[in-house]
N, C-alpha and C positions, 0 to 999 in steps of 0.2 A: 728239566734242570732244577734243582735244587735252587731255593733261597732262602736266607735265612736275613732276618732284620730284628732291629732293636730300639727301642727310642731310644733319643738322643741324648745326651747328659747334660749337654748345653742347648737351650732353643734355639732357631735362627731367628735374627734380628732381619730382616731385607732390608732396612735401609742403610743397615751398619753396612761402614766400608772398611779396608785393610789401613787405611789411614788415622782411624780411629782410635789401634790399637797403639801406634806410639805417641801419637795427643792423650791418650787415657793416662799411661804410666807417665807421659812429662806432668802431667796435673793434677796425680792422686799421690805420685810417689816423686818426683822431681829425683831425689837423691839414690833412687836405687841405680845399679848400674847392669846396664844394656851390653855394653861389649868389654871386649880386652882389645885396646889397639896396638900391634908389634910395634916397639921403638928399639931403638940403637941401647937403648939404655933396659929396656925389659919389656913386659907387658903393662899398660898404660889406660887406666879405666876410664870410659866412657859413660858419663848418668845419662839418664833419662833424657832431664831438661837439655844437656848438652847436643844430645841427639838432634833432638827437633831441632834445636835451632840450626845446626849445620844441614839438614836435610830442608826446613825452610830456605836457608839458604842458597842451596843449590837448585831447588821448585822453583824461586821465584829468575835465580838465570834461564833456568829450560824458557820461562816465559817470556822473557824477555827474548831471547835467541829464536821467539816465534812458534815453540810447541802447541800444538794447541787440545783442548779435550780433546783425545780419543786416538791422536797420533801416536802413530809407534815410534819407540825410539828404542836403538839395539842396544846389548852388552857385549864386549867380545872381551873374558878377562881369566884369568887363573882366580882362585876363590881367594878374596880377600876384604878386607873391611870396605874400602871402596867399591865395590862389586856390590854392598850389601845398603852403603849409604847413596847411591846411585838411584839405585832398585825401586827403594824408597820415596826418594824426591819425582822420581818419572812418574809416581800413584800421584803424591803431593800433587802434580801439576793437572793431573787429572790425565793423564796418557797412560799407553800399555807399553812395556816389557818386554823388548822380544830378546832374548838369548843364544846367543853364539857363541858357540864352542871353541877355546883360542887356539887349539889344533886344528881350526877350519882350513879347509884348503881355498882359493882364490874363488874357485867354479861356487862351492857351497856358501863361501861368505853372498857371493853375489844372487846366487839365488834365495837366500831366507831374507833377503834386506829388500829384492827387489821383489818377491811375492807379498811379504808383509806390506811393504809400502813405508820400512824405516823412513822418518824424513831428518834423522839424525842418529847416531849408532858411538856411544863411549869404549875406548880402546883402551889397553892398556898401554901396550910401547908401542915406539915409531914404527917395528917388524909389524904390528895388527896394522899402522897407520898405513904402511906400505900396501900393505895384500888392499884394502879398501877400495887404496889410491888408483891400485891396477883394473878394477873394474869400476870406475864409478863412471865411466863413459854411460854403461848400460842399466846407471838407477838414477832415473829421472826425480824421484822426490827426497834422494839424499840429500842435503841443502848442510851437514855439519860433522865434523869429525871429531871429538875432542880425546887428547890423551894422555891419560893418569900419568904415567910418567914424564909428560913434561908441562907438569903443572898446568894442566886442561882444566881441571873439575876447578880450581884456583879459581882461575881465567873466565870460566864459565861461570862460577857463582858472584863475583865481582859485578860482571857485568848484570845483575840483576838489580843493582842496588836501588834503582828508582823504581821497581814494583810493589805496589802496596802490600801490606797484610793479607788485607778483606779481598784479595784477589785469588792467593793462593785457597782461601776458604771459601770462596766461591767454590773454588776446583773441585773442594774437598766436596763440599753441598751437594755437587752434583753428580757426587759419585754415589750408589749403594749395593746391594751384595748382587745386582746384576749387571755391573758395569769386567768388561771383562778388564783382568789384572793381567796376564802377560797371553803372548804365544807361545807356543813350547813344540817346535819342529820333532817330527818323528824323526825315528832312522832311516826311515826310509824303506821298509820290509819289499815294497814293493813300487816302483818310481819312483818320483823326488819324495824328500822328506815333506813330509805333512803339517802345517800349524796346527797345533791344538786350540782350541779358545778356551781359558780356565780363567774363572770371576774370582771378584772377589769373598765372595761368598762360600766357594770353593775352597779355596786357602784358609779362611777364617774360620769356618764353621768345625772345618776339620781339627785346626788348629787347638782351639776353644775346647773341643771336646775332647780330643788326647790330651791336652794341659790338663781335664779334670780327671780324667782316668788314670795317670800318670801322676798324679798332683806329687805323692811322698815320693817323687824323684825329679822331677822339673821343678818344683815349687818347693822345696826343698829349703832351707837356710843355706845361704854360698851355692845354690846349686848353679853348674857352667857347664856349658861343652867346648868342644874344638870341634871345628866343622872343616874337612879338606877334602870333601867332594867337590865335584866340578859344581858350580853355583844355575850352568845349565842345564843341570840336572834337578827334574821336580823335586826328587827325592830332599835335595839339598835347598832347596826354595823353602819345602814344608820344614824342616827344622829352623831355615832363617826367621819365619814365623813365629814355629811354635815356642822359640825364645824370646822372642817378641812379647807375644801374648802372657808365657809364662812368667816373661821378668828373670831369666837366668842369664848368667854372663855369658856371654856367647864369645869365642874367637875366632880367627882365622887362619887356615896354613896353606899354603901355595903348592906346597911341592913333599910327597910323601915321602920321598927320600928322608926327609926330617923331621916326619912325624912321631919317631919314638922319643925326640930329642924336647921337637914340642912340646909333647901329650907331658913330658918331665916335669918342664917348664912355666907349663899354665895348669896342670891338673884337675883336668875336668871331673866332675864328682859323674858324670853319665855320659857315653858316646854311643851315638846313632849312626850307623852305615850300612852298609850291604855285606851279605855274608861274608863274600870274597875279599874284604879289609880287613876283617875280623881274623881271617886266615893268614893273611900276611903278616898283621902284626905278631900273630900267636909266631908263626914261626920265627920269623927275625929275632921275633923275643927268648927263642928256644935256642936260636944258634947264639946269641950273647949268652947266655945264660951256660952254655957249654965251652962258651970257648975262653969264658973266665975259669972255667973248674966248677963251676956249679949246677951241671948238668943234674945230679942225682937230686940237689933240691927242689929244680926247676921242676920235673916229673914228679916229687912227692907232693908238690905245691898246685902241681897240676890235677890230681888225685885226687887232694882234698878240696882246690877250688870246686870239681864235679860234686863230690858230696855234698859241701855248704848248699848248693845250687837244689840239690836233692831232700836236702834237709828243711832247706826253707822251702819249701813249695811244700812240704809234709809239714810246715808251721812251728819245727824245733831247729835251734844251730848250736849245738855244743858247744863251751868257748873253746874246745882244742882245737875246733876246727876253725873257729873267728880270730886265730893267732895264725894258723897256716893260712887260710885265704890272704892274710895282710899280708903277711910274705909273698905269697904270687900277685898279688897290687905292685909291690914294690919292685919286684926281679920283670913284670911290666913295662912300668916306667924304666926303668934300666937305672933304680936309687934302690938298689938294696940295704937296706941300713936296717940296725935293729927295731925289730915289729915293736 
């Protein structure tokens, strides 16, 4: 079997933990901004310092609510900002991760919660709150259910109010890059789905190092993405990271149905997915683009996007072709306006 290796661009730290990385940017950079929260009213910036303190916040509920190192505590949620301030606070308290797919059916919820040993599992609506409901006879160290939408994570973080500081940094202290950060259940290829154990060292190290290899696109001036993969998915863990790390604005989208609407909306300067995203959107993007009358652009734009793409990896990009790439950016986003 072939292998092939490379040193790493970033060293590992072992005693660095994933907690680190949003205590670093609240105290090096306070003002930079971490997320885009959806509101009624638009998208709605998140800094740094703002972060921690609402993820302090909610770490010192888990403990209070009785989390303790190294307990698992589930996610069952569509990808959204919650999902990712949750994530967070469970490391904060010094616990793992475990992630549930909100398409779970009743049998799966109840077997990832009762093999991990969840002893408390955040939902988003009362329908996740329900399926829980229906199996908790058979998970003895379930002890809590809380649900986003009905003002749970609230409820939850309130209640932590008399937990010190130096408690939750206890937590932190005793976490380092070989403290495992979540489980991450197989498909299942073959019997039940399988926990994965992945550290924090694993998340970080990888994170840190495509942040620097990536740096003139994550590190970018304004650089953001929009993230609408499932959040139980690694793939989508590792970008909730590697924005982390990087300091790019990161948002969130629930439901793809509305992602070309989003992607409009919040305009991320880079997006990471799986091929078969990248396919969907091209197409959808190809059937607006036709069924406004603008099909023959769309195909010239599509032409020249392959060139640009060809030209720069041969190190030259003519501008006739940095005037048609902008056009297929824009017929994209579904804002075609003048390049």
């Amino acid at each position: 079997m072939l292998e092939i290796s490379v040193p790493a661009l970033v060293p590992p730290d072992p005693q660095a933990d994933l907690t680190d990385l949003v205590a670093d940017a609240a105290r090096e950079d306070p003002g930079c901004v971490l997320f885009g929260r959806p509101t009624s009213a638009g998208w709605e910036d998140v800094t740094a310092s703002a972060f921690l303190a609402e993820v302090t916040r909610l770490a010192k509920g888990l403990v209070a609510a009785g989390v303790r190192p190294g307990d698992r505590v589930a996610l069952m949620s569509k990808t959204r900002y919650e999902w990712t301030l949750s994530d967070v606070a469970v490391w904060f308290a010094g616990a793992v991760t475990v992630p549930v797919y909100e398409t779970s059916s009743a049998e799966q919820v109840a077997w990832i919660l009762g093999d991990s040993g969840a002893v408390g599992i955040v939902v988003e609506t009362p329908a996740h709150a329900a399926t829980v409901e229906s199996v908790r006879g058979d998970l003895a160290a379930l002890r809590s259910v809380w649900t986003v939408d009905e003002g749970g994570l609230e409820h939850l973080a309130a209640g932590g109010a008399d937990v010190d500081d130096a408690e939750i940094e206890a937590r932190r202290a005793g976490l380092n890059g070989d403290s495992v950060a979540t489980l991450i259940y197989t498909s299942g290829t073959t019997g039940r789905p399988k926990g994965c154990e992945l550290t924090h060292a694993n998340f970080r190290d990888l994170a840190l190092n495509a942040t620097t290899y990536l740096s003139e696109v994550v590190r970018a001036p304004g650089a953001s993405t929009l993230l609408f993969l499932p959040l139980a998915h690694v793939f989508a863990r590792f970008v909730q990271v590697l924005c982390i790390a990087a300091r790019a604005r990161l948002g969130h989208t629930p439901d793809v149905k509305n992602l070309l609407d989003d992607l409009a909306a919040f305009r991320p300067t880079f997006v990471l997915a799986v091929p078969r995203v990248f396919e969907k959107i091209y197409n959808s993007s190809e059937a607006r683009a036709e069924a406004g009358g603008k099909g023959r652009i769309f195909a010239g734009a599509t032409a020249a996007a392959v060139a640009w793409s060809e030209a720069q990896d041969a190190g030259s990009v003519p501008f006739g072709l940095r005037v048609r790439h902008a056009v297929f950016d824009k017929l994209v986003y579904g804002k075609l306006r003048e390049a």
